[in-house]
PyMOL Python script that loads the backbone (N, CA, C, O; Angstrom):
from pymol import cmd

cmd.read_pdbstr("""\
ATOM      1  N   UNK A   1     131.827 166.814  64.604  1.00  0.00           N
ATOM      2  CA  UNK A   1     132.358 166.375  63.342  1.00  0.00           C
ATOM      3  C   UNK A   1     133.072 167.527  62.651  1.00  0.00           C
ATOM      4  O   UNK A   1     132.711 168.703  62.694  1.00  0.00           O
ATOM      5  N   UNK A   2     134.307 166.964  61.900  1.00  0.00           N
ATOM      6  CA  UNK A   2     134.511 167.854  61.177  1.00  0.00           C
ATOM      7  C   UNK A   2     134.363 168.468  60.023  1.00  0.00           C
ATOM      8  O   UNK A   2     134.895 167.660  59.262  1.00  0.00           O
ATOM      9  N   UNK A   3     133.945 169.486  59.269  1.00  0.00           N
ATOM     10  CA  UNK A   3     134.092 169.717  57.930  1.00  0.00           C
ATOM     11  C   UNK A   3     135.438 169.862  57.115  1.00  0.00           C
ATOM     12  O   UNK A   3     136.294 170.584  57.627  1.00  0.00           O
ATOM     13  N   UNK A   4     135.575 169.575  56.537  1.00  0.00           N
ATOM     14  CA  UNK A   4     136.962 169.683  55.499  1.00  0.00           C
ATOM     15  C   UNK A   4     136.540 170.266  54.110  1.00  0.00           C
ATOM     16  O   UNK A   4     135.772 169.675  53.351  1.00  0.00           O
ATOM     17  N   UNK A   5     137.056 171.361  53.872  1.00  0.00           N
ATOM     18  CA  UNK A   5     136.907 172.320  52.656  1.00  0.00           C
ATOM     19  C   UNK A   5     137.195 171.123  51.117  1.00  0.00           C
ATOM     20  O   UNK A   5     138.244 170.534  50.860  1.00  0.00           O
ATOM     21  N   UNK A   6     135.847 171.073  50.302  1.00  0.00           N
ATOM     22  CA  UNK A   6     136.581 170.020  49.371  1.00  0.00           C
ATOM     23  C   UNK A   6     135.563 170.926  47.556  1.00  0.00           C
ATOM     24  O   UNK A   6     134.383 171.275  47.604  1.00  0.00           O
ATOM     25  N   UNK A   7     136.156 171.023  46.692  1.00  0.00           N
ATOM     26  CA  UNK A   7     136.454 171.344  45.847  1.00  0.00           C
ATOM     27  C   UNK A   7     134.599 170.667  45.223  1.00  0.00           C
ATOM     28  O   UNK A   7     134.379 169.497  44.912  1.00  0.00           O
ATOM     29  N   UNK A   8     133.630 171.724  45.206  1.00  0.00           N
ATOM     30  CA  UNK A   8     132.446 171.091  44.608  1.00  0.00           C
ATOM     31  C   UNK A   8     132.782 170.388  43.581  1.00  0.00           C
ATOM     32  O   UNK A   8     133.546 170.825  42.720  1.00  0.00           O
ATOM     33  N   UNK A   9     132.153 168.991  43.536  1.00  0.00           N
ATOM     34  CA  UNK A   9     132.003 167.722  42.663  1.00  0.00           C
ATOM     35  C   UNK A   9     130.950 167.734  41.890  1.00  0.00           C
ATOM     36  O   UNK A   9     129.909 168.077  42.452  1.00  0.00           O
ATOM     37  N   UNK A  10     130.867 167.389  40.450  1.00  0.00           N
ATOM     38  CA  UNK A  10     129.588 167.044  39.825  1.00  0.00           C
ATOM     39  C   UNK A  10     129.012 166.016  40.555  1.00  0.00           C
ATOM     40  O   UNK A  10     129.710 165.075  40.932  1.00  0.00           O
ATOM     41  N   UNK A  11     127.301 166.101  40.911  1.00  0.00           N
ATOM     42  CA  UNK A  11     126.956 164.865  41.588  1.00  0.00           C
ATOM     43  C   UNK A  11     126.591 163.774  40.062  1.00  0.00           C
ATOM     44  O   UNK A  11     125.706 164.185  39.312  1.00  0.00           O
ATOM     45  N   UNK A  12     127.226 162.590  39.744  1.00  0.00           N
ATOM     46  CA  UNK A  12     126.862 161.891  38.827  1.00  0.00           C
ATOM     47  C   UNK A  12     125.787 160.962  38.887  1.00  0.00           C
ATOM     48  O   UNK A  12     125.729 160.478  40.017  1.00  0.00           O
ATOM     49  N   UNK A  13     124.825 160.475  38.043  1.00  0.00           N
ATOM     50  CA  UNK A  13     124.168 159.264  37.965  1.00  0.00           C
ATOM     51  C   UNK A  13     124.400 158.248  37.817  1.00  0.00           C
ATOM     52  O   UNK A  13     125.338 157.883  37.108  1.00  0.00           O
ATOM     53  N   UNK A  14     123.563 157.405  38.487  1.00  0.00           N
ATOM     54  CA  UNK A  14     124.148 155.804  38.561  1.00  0.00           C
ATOM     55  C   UNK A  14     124.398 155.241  37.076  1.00  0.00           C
ATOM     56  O   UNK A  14     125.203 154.378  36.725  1.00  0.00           O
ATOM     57  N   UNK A  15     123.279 156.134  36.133  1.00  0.00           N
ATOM     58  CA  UNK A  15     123.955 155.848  34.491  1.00  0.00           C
ATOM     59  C   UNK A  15     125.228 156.339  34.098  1.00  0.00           C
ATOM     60  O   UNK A  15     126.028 155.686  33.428  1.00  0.00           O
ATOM     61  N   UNK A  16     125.432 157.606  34.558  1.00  0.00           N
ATOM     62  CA  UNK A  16     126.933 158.478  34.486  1.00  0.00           C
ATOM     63  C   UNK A  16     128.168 157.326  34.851  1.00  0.00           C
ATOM     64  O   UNK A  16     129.214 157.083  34.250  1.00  0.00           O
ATOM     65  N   UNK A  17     127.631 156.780  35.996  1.00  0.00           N
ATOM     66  CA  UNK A  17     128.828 156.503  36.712  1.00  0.00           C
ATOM     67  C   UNK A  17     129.053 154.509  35.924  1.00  0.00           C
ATOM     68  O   UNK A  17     130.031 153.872  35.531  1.00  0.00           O
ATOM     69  N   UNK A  18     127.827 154.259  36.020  1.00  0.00           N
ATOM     70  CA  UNK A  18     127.967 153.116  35.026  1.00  0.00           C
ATOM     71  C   UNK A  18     128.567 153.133  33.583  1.00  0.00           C
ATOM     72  O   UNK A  18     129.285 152.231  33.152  1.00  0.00           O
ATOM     73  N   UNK A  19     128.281 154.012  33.026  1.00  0.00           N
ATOM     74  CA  UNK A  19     128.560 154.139  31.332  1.00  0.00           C
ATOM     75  C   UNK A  19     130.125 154.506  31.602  1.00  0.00           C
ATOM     76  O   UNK A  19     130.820 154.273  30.614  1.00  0.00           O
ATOM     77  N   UNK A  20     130.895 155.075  32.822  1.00  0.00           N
ATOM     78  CA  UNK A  20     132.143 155.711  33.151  1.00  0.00           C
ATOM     79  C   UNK A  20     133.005 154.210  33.142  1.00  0.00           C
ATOM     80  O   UNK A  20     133.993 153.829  32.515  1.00  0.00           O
ATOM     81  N   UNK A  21     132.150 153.595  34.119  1.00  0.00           N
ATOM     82  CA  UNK A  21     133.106 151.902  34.325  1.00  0.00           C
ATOM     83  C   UNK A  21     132.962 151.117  33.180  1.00  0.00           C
ATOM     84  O   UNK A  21     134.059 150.628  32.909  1.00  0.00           O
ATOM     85  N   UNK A  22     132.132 150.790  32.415  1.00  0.00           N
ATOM     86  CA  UNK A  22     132.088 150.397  31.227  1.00  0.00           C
ATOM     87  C   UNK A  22     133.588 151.138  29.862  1.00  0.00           C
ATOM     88  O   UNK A  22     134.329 150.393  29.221  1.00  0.00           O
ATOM     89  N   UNK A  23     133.609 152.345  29.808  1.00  0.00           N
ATOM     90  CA  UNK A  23     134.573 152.938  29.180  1.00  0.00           C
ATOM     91  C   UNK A  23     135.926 152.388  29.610  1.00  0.00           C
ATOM     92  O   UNK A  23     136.940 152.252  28.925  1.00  0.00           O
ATOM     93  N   UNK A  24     135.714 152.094  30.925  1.00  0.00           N
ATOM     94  CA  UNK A  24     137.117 152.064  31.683  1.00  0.00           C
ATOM     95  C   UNK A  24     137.322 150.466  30.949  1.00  0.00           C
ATOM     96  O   UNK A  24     138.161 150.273  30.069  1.00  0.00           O
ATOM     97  N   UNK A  25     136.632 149.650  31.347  1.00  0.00           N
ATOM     98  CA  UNK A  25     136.684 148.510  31.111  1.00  0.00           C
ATOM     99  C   UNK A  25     136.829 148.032  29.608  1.00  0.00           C
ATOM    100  O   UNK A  25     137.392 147.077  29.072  1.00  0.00           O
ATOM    101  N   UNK A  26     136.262 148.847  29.266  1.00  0.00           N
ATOM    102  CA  UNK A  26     136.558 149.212  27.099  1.00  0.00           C
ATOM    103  C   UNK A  26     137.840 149.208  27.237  1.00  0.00           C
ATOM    104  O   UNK A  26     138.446 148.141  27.143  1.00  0.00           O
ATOM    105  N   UNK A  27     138.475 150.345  27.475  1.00  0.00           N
ATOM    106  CA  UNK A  27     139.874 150.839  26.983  1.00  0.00           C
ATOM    107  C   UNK A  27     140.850 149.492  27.933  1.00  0.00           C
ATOM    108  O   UNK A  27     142.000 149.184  27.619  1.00  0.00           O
ATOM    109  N   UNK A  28     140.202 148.955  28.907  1.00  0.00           N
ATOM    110  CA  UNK A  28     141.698 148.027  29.736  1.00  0.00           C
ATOM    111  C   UNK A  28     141.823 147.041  28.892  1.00  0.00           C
ATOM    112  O   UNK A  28     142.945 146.605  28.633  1.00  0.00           O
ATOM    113  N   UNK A  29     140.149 146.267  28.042  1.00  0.00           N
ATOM    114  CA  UNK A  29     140.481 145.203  27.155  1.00  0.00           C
ATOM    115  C   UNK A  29     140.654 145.410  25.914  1.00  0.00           C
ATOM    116  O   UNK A  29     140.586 144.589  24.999  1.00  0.00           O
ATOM    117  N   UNK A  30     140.864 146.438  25.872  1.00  0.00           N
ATOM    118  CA  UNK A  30     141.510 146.893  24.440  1.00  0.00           C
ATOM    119  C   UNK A  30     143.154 146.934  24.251  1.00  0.00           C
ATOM    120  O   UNK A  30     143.888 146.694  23.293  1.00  0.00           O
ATOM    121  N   UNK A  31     143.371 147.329  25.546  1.00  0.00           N
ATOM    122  CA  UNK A  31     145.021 147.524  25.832  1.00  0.00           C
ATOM    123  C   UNK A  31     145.180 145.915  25.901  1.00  0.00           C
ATOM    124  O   UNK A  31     146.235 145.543  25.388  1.00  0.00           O
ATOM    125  N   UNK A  32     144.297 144.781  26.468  1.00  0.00           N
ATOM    126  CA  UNK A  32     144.712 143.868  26.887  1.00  0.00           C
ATOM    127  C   UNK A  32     144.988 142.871  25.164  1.00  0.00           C
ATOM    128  O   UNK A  32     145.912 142.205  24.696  1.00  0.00           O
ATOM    129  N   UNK A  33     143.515 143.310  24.671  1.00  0.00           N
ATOM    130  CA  UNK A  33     143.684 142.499  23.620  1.00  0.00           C
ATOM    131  C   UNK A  33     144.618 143.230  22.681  1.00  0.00           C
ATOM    132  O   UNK A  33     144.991 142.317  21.943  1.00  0.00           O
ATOM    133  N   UNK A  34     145.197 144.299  22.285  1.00  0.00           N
ATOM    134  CA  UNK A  34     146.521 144.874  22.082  1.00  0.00           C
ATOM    135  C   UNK A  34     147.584 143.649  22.074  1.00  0.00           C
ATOM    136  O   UNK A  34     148.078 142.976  21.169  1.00  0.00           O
ATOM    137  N   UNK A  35     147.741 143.664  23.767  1.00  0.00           N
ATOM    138  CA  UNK A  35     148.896 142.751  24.174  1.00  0.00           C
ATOM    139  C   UNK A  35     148.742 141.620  23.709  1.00  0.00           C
ATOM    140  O   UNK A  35     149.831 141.119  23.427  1.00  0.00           O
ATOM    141  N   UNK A  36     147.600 140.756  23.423  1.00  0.00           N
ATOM    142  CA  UNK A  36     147.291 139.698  23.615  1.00  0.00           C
ATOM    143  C   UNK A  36     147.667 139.122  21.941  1.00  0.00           C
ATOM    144  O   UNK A  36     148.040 137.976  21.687  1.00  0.00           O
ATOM    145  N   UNK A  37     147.430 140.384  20.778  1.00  0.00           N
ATOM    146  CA  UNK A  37     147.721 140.117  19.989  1.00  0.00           C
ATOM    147  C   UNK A  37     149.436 140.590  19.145  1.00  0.00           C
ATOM    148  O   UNK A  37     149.790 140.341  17.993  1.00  0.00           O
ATOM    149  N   UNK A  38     149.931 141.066  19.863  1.00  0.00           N
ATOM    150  CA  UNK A  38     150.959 141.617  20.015  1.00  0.00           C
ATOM    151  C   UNK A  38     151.655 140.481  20.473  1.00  0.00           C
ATOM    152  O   UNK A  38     152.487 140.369  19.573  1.00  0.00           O
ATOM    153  N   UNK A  39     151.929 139.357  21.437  1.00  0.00           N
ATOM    154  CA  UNK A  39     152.067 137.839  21.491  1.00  0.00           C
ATOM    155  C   UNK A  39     151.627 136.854  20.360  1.00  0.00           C
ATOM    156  O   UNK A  39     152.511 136.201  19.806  1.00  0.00           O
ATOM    157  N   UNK A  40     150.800 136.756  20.117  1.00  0.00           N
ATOM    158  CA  UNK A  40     150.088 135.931  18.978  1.00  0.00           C
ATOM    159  C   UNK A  40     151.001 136.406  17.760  1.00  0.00           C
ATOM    160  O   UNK A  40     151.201 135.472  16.984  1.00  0.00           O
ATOM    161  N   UNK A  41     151.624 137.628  17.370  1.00  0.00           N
ATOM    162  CA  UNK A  41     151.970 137.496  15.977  1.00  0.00           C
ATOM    163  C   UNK A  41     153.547 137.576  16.233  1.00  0.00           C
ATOM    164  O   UNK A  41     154.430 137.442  15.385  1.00  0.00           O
ATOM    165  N   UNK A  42     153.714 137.856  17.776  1.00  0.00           N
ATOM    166  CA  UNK A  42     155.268 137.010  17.738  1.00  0.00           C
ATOM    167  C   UNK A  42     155.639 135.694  17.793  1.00  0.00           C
ATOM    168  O   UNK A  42     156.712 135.155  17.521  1.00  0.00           O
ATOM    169  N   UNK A  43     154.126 135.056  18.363  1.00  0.00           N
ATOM    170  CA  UNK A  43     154.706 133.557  18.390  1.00  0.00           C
ATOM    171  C   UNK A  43     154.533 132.969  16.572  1.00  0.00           C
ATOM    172  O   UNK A  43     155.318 132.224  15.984  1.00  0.00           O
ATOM    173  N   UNK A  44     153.670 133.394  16.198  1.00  0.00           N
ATOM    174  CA  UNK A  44     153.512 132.970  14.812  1.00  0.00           C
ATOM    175  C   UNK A  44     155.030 133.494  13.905  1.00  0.00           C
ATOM    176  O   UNK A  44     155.459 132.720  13.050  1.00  0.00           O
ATOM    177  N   UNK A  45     155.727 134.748  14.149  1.00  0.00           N
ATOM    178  CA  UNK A  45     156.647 134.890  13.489  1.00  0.00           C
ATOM    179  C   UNK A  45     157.555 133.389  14.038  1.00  0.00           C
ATOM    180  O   UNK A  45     157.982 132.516  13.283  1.00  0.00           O
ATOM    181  N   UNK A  46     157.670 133.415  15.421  1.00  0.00           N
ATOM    182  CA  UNK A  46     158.807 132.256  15.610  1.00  0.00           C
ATOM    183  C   UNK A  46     158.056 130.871  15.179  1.00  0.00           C
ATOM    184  O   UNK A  46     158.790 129.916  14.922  1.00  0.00           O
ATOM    185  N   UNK A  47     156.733 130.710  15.088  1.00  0.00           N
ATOM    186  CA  UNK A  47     156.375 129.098  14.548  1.00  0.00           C
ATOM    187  C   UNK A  47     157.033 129.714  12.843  1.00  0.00           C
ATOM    188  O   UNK A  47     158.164 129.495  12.410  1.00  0.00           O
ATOM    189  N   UNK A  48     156.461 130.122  12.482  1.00  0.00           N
ATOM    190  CA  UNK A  48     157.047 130.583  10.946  1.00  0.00           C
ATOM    191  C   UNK A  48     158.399 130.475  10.479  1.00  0.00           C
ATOM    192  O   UNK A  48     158.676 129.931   9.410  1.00  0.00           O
ATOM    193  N   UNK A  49     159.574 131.173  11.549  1.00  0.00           N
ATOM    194  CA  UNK A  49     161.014 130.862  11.636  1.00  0.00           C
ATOM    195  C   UNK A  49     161.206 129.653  11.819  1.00  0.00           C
ATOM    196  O   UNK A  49     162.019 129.121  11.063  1.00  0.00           O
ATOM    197  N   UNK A  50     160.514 128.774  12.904  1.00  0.00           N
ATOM    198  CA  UNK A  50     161.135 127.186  12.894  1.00  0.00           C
ATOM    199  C   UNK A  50     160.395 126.585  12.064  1.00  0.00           C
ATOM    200  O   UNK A  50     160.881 125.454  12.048  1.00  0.00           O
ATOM    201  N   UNK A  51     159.387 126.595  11.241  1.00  0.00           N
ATOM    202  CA  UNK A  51     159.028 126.212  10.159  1.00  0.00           C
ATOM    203  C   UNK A  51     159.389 126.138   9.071  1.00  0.00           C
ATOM    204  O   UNK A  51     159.210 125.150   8.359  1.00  0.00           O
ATOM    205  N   UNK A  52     160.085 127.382   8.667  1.00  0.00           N
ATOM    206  CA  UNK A  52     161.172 127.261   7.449  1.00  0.00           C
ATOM    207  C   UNK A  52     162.763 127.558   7.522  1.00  0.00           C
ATOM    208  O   UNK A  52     163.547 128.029   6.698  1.00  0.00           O
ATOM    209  N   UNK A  53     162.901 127.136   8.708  1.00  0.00           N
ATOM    210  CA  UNK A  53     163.797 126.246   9.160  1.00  0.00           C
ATOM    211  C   UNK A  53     164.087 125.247   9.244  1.00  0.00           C
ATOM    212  O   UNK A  53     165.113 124.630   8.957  1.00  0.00           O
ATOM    213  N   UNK A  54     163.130 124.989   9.680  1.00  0.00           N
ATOM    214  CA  UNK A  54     162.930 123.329   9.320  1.00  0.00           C
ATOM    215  C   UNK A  54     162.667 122.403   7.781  1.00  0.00           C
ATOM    216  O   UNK A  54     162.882 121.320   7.237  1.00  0.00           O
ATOM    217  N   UNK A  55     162.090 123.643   7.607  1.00  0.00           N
ATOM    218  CA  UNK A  55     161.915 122.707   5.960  1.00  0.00           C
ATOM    219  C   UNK A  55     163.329 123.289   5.016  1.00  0.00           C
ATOM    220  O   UNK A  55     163.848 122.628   4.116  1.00  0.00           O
ATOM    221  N   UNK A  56     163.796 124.688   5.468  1.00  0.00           N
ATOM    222  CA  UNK A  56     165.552 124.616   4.537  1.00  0.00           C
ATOM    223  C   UNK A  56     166.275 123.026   5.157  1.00  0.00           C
ATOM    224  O   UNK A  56     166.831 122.321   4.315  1.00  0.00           O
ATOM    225  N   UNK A  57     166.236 122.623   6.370  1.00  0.00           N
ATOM    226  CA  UNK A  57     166.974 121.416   6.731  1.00  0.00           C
ATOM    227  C   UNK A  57     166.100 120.677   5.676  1.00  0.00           C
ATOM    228  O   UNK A  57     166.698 120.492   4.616  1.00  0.00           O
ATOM    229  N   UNK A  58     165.115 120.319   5.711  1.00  0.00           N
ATOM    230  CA  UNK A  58     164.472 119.695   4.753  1.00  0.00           C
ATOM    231  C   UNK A  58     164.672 119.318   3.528  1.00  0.00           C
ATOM    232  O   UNK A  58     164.242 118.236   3.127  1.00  0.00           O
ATOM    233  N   UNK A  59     165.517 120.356   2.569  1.00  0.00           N
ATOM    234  CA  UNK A  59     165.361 120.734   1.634  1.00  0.00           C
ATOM    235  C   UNK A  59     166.898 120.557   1.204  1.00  0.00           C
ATOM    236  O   UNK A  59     167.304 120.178   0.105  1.00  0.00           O
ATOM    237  N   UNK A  60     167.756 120.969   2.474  1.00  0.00           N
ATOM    238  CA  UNK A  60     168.764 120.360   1.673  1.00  0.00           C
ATOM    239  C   UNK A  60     169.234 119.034   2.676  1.00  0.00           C
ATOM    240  O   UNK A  60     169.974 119.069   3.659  1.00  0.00           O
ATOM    241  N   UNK A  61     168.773 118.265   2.273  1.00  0.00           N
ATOM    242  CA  UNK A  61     169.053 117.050   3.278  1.00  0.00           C
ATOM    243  C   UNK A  61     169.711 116.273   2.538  1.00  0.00           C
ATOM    244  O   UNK A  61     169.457 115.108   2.842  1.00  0.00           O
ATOM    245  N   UNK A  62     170.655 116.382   1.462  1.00  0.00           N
ATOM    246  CA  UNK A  62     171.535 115.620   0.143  1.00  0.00           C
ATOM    247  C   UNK A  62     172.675 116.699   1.400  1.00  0.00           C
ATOM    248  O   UNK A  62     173.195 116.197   2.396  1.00  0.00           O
ATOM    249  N   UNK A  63     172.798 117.896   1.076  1.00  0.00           N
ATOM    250  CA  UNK A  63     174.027 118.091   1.582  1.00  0.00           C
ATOM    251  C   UNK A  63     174.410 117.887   3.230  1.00  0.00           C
ATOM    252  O   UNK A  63     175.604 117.997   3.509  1.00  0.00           O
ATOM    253  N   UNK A  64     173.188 117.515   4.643  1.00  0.00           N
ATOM    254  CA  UNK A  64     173.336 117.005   5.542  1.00  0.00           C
ATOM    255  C   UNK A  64     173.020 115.328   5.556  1.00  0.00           C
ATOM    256  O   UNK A  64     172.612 114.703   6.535  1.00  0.00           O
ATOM    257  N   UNK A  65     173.297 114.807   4.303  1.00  0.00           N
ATOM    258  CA  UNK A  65     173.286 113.391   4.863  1.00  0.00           C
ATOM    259  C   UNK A  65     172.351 113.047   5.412  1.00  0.00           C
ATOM    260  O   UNK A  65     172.575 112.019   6.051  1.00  0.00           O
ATOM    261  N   UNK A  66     170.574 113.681   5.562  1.00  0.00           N
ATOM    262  CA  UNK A  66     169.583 113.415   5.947  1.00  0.00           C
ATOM    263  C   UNK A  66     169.112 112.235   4.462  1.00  0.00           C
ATOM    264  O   UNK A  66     169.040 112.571   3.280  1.00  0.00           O
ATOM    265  N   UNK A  67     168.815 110.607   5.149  1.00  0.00           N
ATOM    266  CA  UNK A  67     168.416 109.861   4.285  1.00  0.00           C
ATOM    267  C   UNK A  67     167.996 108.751   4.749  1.00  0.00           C
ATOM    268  O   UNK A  67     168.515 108.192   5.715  1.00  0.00           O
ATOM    269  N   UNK A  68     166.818 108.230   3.983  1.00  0.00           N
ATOM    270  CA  UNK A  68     166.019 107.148   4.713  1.00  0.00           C
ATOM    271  C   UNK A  68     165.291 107.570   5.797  1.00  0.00           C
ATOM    272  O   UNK A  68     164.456 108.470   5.720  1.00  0.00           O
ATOM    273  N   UNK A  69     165.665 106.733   7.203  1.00  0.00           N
ATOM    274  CA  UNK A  69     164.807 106.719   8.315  1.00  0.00           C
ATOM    275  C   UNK A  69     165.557 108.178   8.989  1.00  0.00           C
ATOM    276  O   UNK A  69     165.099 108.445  10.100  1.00  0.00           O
ATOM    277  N   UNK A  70     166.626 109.145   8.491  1.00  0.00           N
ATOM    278  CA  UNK A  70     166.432 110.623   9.025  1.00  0.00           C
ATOM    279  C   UNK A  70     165.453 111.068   9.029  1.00  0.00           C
ATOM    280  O   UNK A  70     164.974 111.475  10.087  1.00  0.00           O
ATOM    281  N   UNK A  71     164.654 111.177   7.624  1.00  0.00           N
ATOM    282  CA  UNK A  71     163.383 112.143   7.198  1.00  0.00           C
ATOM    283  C   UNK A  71     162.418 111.754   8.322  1.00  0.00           C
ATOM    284  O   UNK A  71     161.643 112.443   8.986  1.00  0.00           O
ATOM    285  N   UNK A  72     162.713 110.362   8.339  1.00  0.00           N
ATOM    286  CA  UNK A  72     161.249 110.277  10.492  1.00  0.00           C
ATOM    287  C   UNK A  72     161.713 110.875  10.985  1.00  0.00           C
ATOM    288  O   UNK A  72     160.880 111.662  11.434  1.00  0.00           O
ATOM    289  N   UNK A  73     163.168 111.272  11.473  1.00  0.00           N
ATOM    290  CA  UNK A  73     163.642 111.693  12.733  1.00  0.00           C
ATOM    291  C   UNK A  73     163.374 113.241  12.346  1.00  0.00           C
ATOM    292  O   UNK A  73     163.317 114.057  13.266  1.00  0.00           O
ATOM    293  N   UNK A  74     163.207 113.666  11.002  1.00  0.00           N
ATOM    294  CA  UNK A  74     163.549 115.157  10.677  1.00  0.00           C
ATOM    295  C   UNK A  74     161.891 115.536  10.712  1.00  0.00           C
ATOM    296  O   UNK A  74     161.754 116.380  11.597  1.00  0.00           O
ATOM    297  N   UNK A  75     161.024 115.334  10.294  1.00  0.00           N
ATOM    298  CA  UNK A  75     159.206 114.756  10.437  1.00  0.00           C
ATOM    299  C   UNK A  75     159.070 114.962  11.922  1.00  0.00           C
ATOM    300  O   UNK A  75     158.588 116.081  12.102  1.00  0.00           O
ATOM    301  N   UNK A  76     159.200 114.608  12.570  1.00  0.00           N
ATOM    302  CA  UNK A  76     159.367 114.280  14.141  1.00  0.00           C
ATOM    303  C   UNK A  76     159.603 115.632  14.534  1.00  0.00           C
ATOM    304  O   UNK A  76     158.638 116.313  14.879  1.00  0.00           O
ATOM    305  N   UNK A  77     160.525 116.016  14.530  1.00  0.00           N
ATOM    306  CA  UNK A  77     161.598 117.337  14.548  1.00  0.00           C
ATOM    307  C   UNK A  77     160.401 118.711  14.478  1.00  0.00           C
ATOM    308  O   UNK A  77     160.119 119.366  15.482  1.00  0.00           O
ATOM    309  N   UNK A  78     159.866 118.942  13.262  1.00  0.00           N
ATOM    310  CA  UNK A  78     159.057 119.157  12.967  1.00  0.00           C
ATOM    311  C   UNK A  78     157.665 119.476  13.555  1.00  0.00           C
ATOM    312  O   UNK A  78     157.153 120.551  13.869  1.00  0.00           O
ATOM    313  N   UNK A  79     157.289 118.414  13.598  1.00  0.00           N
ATOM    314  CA  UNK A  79     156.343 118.481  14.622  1.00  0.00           C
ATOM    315  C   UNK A  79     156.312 118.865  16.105  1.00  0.00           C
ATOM    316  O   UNK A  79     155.482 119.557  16.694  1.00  0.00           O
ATOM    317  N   UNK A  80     157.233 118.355  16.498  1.00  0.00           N
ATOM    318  CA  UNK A  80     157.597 118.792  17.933  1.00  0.00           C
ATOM    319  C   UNK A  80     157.769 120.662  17.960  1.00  0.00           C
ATOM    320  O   UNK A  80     157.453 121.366  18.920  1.00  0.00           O
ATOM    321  N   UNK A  81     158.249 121.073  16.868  1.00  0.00           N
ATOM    322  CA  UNK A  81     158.522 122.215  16.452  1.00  0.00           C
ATOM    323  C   UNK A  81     157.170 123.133  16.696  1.00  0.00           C
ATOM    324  O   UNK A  81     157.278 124.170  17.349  1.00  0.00           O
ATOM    325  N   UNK A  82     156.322 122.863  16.336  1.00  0.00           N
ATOM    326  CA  UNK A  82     154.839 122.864  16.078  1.00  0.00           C
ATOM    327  C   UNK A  82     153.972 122.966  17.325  1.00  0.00           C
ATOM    328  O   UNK A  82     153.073 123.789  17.500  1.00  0.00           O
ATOM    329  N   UNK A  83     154.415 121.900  18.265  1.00  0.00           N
ATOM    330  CA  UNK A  83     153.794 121.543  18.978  1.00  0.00           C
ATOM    331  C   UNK A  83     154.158 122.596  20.617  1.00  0.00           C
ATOM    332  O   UNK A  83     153.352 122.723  21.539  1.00  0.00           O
ATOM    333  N   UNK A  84     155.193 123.050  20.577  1.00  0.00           N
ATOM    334  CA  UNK A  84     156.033 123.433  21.004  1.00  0.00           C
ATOM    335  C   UNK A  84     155.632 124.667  21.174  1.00  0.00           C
ATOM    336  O   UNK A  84     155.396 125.167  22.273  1.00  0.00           O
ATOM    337  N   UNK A  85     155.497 125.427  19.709  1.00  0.00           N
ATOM    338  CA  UNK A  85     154.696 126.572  19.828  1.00  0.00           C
ATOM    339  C   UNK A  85     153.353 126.804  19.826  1.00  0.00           C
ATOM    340  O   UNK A  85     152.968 127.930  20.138  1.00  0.00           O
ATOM    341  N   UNK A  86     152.549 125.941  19.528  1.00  0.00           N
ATOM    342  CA  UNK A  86     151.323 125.683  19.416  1.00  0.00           C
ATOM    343  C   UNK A  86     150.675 125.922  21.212  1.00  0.00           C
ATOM    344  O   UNK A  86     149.493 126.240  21.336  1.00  0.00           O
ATOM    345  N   UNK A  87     151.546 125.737  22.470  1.00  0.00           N
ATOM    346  CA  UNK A  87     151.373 125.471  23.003  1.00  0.00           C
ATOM    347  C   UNK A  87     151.674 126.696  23.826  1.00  0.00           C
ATOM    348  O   UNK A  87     151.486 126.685  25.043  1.00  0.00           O
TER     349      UNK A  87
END
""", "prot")
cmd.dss("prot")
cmd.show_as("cartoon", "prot")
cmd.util.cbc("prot")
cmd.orient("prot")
């Protein structure tokens, strides 16, 4: 067999080496939930943008001729809007 010259290692404990993977696993779902919320408050900016977007159409619906059975179709609109990102 051969020996190969290797750089003395701390020998660690199975607590050492456990409490090591645990840290690891800290910091990956930390980065993850980072990301995770880093998504969440972009989709909420864009539900937020088509939300009051939707309600400026809303709002001026005298100057688009939105009247009567529009406001279902514009309601509708809306929701789908919602649903869309919700999803």
């Amino acid at each position: 067999m051969f020996q190969h010259e290797q750089a003395p290692r701390e020998k660690m404990t199975p607590k050492q080496t456990k409490t090591d993977f645990k840290q690891m696993q800290t910091a990956e779902l930390v980065k993850v939930n980072k990301e995770q919320r880093r998504q969440a408050t972009l989709a909420c900016l864009i539900w937020r943008m088509k939300v009051d977007h939707a309600a400026s159409i809303w709002q001026s619906d005298v100057a688009l001729h939105v009247i009567g059975s529009s406001r279902e179709i514009v309601k509708k609109l809306i929701a789908l809007c919602v649903l869309i990102v919700v999803n």
